[in-house]
Backbone as JSON, one array per atom type, in Angstrom:
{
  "sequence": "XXXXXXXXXXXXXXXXXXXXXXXXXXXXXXXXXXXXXXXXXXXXXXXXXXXXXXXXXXXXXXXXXXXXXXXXXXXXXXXXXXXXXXXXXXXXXXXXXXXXXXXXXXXX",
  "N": [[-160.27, -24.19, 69.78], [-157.48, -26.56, 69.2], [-154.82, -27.94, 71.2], [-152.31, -27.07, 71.04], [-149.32, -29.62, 70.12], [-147.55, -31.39, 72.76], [-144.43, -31.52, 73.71], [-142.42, -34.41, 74.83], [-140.32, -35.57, 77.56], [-137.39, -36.45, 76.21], [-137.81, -35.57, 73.19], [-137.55, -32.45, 74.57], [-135.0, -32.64, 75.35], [-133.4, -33.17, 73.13], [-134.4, -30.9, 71.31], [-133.13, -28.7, 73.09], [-130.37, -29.84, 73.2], [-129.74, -29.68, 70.63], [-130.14, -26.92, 70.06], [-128.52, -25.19, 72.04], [-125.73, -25.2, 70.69], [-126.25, -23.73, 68.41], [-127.2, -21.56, 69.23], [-125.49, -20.24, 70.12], [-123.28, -19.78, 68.26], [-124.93, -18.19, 66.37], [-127.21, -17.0, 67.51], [-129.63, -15.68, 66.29], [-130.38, -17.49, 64.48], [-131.11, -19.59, 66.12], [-133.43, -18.82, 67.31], [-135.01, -18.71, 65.38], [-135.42, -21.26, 64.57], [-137.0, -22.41, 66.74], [-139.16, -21.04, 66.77], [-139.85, -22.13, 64.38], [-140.28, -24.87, 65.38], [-142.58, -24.13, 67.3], [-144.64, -23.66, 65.49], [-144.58, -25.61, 64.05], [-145.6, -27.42, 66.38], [-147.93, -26.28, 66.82], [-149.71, -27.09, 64.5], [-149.72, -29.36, 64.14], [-151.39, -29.8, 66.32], [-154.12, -28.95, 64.68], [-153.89, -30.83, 62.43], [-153.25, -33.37, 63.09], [-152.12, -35.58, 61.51], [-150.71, -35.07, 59.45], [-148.19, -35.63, 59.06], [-145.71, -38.03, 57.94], [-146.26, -41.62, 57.63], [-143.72, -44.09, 58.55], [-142.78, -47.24, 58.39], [-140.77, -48.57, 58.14], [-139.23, -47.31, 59.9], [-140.27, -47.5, 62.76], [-143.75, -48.53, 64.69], [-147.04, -48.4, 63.38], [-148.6, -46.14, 64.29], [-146.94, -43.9, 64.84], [-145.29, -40.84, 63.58], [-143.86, -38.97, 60.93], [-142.69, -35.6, 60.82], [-140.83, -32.9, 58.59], [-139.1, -30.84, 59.95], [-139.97, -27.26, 58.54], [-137.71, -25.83, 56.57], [-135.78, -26.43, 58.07], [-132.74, -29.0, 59.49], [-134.01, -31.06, 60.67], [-136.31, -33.6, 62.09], [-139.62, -33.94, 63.12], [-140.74, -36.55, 65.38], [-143.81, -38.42, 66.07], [-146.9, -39.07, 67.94], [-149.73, -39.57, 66.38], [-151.98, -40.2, 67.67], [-152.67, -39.23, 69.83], [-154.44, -36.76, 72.53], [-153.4, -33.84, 73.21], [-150.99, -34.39, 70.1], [-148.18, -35.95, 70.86], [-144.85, -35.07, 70.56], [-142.45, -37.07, 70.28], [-139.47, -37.21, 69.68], [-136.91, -35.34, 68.82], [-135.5, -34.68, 65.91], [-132.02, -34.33, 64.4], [-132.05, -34.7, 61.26], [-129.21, -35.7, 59.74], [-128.8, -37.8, 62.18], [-128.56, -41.31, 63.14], [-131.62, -42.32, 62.61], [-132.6, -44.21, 62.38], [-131.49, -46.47, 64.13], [-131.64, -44.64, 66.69], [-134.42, -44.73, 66.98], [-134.77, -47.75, 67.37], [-136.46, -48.79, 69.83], [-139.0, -48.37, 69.13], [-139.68, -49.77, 67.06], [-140.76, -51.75, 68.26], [-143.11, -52.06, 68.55], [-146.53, -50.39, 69.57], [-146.1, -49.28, 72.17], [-144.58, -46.26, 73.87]],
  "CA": [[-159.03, -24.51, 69.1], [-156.71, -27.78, 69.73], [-154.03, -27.33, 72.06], [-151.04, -27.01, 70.56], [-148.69, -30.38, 70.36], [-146.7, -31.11, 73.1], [-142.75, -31.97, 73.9], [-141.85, -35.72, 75.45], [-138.87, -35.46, 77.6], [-136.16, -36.72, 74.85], [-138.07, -34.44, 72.69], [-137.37, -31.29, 75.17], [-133.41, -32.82, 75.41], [-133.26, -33.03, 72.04], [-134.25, -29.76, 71.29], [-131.84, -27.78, 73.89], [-128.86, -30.19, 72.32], [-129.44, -28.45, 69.06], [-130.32, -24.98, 70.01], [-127.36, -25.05, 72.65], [-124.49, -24.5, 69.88], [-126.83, -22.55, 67.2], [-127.53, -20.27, 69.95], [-124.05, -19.6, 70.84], [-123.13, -18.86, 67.3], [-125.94, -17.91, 66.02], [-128.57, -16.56, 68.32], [-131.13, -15.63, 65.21], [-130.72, -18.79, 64.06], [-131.71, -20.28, 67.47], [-134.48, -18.0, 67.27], [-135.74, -19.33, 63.84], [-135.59, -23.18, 64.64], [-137.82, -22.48, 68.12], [-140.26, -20.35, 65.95], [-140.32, -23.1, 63.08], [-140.92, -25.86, 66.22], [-143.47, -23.63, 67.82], [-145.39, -23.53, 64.21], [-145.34, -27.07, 63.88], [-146.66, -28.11, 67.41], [-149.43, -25.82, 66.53], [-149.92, -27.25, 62.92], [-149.85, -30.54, 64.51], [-152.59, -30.05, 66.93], [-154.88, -28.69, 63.85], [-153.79, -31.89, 61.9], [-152.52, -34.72, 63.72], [-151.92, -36.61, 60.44], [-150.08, -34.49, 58.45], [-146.65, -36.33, 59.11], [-145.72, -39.49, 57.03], [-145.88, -43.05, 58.12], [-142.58, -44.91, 58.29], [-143.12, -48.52, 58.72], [-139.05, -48.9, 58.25], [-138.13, -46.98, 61.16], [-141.55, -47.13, 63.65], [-145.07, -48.98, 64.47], [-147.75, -47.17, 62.45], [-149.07, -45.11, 65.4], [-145.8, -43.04, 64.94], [-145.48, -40.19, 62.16], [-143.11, -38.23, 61.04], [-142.85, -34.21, 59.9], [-139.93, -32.63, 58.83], [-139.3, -29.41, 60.14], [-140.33, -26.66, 57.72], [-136.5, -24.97, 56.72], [-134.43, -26.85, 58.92], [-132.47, -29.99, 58.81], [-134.82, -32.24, 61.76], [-137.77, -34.02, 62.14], [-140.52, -34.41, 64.64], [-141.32, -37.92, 65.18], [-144.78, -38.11, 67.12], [-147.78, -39.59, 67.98], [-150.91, -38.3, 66.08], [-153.69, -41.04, 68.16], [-153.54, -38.85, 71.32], [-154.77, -35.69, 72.34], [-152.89, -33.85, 72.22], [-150.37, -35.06, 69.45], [-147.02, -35.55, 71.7], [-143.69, -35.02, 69.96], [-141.46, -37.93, 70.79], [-138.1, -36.79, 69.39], [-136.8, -34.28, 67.29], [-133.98, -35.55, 65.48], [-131.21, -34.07, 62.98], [-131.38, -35.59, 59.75], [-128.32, -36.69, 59.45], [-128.01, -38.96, 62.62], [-128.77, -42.18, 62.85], [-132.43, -42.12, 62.86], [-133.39, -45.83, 62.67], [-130.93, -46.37, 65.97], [-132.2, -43.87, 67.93], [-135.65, -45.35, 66.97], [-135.03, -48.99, 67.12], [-137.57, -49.17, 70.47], [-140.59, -48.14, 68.87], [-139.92, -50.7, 66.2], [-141.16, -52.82, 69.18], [-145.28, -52.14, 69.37], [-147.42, -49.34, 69.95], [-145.97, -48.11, 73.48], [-143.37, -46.03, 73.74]],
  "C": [[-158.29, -25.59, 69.87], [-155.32, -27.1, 70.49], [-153.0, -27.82, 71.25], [-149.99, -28.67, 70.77], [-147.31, -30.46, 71.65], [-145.24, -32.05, 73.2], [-142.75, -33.64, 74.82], [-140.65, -35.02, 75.92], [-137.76, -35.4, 77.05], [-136.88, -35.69, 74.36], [-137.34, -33.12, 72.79], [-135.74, -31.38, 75.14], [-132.91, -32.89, 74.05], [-133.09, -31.67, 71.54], [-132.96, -28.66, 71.83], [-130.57, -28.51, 73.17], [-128.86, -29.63, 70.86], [-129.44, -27.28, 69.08], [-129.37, -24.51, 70.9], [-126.4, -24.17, 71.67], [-125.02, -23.49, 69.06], [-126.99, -21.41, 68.01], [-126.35, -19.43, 70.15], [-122.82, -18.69, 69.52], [-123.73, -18.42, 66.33], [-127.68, -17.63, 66.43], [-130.23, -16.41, 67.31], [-131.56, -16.48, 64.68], [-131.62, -20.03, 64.75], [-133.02, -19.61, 67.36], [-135.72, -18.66, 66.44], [-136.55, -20.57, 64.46], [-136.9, -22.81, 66.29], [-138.93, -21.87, 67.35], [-140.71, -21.54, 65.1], [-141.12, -24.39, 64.06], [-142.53, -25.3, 66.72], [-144.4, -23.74, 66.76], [-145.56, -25.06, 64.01], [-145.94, -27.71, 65.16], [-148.17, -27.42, 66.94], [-150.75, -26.15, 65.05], [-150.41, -28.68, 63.4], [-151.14, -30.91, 65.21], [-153.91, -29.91, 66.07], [-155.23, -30.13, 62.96], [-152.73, -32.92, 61.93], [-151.74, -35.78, 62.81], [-151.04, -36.06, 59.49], [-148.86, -35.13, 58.05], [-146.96, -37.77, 58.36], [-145.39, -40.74, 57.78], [-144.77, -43.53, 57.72], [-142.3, -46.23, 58.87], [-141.58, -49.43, 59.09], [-139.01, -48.52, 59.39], [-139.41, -47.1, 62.53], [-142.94, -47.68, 63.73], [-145.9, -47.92, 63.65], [-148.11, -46.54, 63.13], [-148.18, -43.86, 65.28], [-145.49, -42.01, 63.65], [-144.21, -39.23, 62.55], [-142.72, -36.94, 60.29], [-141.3, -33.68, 60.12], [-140.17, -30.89, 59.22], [-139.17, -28.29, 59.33], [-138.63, -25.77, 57.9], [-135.3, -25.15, 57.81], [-134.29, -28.02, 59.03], [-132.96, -31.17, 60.15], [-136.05, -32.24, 61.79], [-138.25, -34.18, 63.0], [-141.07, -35.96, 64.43], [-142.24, -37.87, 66.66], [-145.79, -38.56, 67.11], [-149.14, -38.86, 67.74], [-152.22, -39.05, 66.69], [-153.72, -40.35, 69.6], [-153.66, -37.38, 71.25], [-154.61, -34.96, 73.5], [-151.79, -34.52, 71.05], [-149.19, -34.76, 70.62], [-145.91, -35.85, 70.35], [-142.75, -35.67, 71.1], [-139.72, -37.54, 70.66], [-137.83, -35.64, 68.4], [-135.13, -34.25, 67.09], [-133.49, -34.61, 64.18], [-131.4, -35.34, 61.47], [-130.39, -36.52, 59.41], [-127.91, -37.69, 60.6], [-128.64, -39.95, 62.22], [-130.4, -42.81, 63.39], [-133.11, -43.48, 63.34], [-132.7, -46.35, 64.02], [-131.36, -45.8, 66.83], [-133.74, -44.09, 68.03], [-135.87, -46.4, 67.15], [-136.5, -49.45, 68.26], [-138.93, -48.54, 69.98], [-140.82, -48.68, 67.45], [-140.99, -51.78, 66.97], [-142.68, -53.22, 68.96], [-145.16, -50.24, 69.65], [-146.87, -48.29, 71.59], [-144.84, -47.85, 73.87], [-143.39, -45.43, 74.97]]
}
C-alpha cells in the first residue's frame, strides 16, 4: 500500500490556523476536519491525480482537491512519491495570492 500523502510546512501551519479556533469552539468539529484531512492524504496516495488542474492559479504539476464536507482545499503535488500537500487553504481567502509563486515554474 502507498504511503499516505504527506503535509509541507505551510501545509502543517495552515492546518493548526484553522483547527486552532474550531477546536476551541467546537472540539467535534476539529475532530471532523482532521479525520476528513487524514482521509484525503490517504486517498491521495492511492490516486495522486484525483485533484483538478488549475492552470489560472498554478503550473500544471500542481492539483487541487477540495476537502470532502468542509470549506478548504488541498493544493499538492501528485509527480512525487509520495504526493506532498502544499497548502490547505479556506475557500474563501484569496487563493490566487497566496499562490502567486507557483505561478512561477515547476519548483516550489
Amino acid at each position: 500500500m502507498s504511503r499516505p500523502a504527506v503535509l509541507a510546512p505551510a501545509a502543517r501551519q495552515d492546518l493548526h490556523q484553522a483547527l486552532r479556533p474550531i477546536a476551541r469552539d467546537h472540539p467535534e468539529a476539529a475532530r471532523r476536519l482532521r479525520a476528513a484531512l487524514e482521509t484525503a492524504l490517504r486517498r491521495l496516495a492511492t490516486n495522486p491525480a484525483i485533484g483538478a488542474q488549475r492552470p489560472a492559479l498554478a503550473a500544471a504539476r500542481y492539483r487541487f482537491l477540495a476537502l470532502r464536507g468542509f470549506p478548504y482545499v488541498l493544493v499538492y503535488t501528485a509527480d512525487t512519491e509520495p504526493p506532498r500537500v502544499l497548502r490547505v487553504l479556506h475557500m474563501a481567502r484569496d487563493i490566487a495570492g497566496l499562490l502567486a509563486g507557483l505561478l512561477a515554474g515547476p519548483d516550489a
